[in-house]
C-alpha positions as CSV (number, residue, x, y, z in Angstrom):
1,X,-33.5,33.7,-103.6
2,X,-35.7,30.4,-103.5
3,X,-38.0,29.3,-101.3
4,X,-37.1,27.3,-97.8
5,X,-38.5,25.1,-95.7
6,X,-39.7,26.9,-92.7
7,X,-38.2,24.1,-90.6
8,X,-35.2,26.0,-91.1
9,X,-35.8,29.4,-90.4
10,X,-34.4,29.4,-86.6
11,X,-31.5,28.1,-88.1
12,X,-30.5,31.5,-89.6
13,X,-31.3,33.5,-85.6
14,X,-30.1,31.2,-83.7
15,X,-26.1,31.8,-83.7
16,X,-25.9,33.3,-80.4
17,X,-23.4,31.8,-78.4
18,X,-23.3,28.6,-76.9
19,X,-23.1,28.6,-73.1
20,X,-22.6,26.3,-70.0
21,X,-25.0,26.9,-67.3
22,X,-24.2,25.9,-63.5
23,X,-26.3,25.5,-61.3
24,X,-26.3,24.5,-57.4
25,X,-29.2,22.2,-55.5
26,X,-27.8,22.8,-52.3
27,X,-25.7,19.1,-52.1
28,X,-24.2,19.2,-56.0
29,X,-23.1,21.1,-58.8
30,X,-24.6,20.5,-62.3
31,X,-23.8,22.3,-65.3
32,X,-26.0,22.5,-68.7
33,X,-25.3,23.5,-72.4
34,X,-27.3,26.4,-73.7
35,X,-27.3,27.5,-77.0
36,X,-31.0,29.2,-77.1
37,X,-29.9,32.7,-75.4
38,X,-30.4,36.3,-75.6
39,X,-28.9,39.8,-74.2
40,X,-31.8,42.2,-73.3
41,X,-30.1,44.9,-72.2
42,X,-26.7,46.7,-71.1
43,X,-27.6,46.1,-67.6
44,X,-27.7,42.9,-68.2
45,X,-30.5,40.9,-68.3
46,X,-30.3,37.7,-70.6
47,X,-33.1,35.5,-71.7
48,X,-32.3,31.8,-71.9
49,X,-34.7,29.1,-73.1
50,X,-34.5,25.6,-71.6
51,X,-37.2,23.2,-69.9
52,X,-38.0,20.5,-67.9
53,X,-35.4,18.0,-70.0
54,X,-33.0,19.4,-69.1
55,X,-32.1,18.3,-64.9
56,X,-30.3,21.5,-63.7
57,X,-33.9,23.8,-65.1
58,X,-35.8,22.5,-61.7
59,X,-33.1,23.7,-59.8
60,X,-32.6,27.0,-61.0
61,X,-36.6,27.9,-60.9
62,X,-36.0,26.9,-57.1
63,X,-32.8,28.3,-56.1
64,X,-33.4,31.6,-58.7
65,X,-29.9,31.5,-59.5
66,X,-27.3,30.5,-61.3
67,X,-23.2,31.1,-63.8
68,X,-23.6,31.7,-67.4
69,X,-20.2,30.6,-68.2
70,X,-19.1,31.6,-71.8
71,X,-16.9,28.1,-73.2
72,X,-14.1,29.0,-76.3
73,X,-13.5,27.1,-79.4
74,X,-11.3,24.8,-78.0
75,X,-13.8,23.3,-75.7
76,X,-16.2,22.5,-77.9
77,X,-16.9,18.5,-78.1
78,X,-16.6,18.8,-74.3
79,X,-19.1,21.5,-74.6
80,X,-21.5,19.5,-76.8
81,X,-21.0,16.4,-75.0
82,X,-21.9,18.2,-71.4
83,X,-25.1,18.9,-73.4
84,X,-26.3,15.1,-73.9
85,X,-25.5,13.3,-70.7
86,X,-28.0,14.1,-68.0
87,X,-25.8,14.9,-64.2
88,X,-28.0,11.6,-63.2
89,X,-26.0,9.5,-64.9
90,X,-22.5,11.3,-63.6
91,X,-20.4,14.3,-61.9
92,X,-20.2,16.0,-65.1
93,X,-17.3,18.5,-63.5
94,X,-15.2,15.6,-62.4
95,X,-16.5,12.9,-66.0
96,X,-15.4,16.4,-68.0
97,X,-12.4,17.6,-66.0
98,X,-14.2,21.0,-65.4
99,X,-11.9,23.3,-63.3
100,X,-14.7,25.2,-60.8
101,X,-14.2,27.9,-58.4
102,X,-16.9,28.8,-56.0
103,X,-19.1,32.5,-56.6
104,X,-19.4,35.4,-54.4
105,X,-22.7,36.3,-54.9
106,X,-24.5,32.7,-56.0
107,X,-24.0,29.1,-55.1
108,X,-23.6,27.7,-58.4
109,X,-20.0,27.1,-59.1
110,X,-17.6,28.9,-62.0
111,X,-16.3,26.8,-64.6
112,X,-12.6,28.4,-65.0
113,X,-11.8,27.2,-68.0
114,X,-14.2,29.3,-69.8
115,X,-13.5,32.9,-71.3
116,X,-16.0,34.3,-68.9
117,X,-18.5,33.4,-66.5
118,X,-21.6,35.6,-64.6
119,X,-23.4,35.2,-61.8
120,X,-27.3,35.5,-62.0
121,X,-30.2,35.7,-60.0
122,X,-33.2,34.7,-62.2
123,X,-36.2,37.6,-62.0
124,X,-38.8,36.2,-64.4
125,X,-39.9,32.4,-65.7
126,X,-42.5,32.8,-68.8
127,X,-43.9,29.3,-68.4
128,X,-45.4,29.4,-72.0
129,X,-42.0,30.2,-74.1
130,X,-39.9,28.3,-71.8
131,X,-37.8,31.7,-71.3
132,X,-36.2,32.5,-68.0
133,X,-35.1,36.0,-67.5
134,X,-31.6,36.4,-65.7
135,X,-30.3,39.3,-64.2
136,X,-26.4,39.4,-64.2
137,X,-24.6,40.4,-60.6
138,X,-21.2,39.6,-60.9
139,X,-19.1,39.3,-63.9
140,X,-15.7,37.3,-64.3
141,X,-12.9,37.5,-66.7
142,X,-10.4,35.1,-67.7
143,X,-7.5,37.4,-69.4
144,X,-5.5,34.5,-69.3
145,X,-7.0,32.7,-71.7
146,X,-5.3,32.2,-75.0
147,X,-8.5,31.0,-77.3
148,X,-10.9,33.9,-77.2
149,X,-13.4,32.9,-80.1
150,X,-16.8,31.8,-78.9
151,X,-18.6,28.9,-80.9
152,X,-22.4,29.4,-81.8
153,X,-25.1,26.8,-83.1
154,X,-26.9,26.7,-85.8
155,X,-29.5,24.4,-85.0
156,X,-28.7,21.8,-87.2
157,X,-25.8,20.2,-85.7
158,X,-23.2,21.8,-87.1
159,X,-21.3,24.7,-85.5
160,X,-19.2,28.1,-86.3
161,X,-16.4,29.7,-84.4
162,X,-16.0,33.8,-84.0
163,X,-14.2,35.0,-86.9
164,X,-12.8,38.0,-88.0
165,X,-13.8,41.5,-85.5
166,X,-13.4,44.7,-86.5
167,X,-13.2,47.5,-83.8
168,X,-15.9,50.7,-84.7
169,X,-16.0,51.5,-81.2
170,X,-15.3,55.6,-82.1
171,X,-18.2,54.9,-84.5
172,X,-20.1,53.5,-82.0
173,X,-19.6,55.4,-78.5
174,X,-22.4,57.1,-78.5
175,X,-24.5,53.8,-77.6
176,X,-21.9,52.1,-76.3
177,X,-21.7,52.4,-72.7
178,X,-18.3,53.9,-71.2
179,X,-16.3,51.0,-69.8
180,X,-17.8,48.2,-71.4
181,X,-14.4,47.2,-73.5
182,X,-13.8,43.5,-73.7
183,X,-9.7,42.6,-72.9
């Protein structure tokens, strides 16, 4: 081991992965590219961490909702660019050719071209980390879907895909909860 620049420490915690968030003002749709995100819990609750740059965080502190849609492999330089163009400057569902169907429980639209997408109502903003705490209602699967890897960030710019899984779910069921199984 040598020693790092501290710069670069987030680097190595922050490959969760990287997500589209829609979100609904009431007149238009706008979606938003996460990749600072957390699960809390197996109920779930899911911390995200965005702020006043980015156009679509106003309206989800008003409207308390919002889809965490999960984007695959395949999608990711429409993912990225999603992420640097503010929904100012254009429809990004119609400039990105986003397929969208509309929620059950929230007004912010489904991207259907992800792998996955859930509804959530936020419970908690904590102002001073920039973290909003989400509280997913309604999940949805894509089965359909033939790319199922998931990209991540690692700060820098540069990007990994899911790799190689290996099922331990008998090792595991005791803190697994029943019915939980992916596709």
């Amino acid at each position: 081991m040598k020693k790092g620049s501290i710069k670069r420490a987030f680097t190595y915690l922050e490959s969760g992965a990287v997500l589209l968030v829609t979100t609904n003002d009431g007149t238009r749709d706008n979606v938003m590219t996460i990749s600072w995100q957390m699960v809390m819990d197996f109920t779930p609750h899911i911390a995200i961490s965005t702020g006043s740059w980015n156009e679509s965080f106003e309206t989800l502190l008003k409207t308390k909702e919002c889809c965490i849609c999960i984007p695959t492999f395949d999608m990711i330089e429409k993912v990225v660019d999603i992420g640097v163009i503010h929904g100012s400057e254009c429809d990004k569902f119609k400039h990105f050719e986003l397929e969208k169907a509309k929620a059950t429980k929230v007004n912010a639209p489904i991207i259907t071209d992800c792998l996955a997408a859930i509804e959530c109502r936020l419970e908690e903003y904590i102002e001073n980390h920039g973290l909003l705490i989400l509280k997913g209602i309604q999940l949805w699967e894509n089965p359909e879907k033939s790319e199922r890897r998931v990209f991540h960030a690692n700060g820098d710019g540069t990007f990994f895909a899911d790799g190689e899984f290996r099922n331990l779910r008998k090792e595991m069921r005791q803190w697994v909860p029943e019915g939980s199984e992916r596709f």
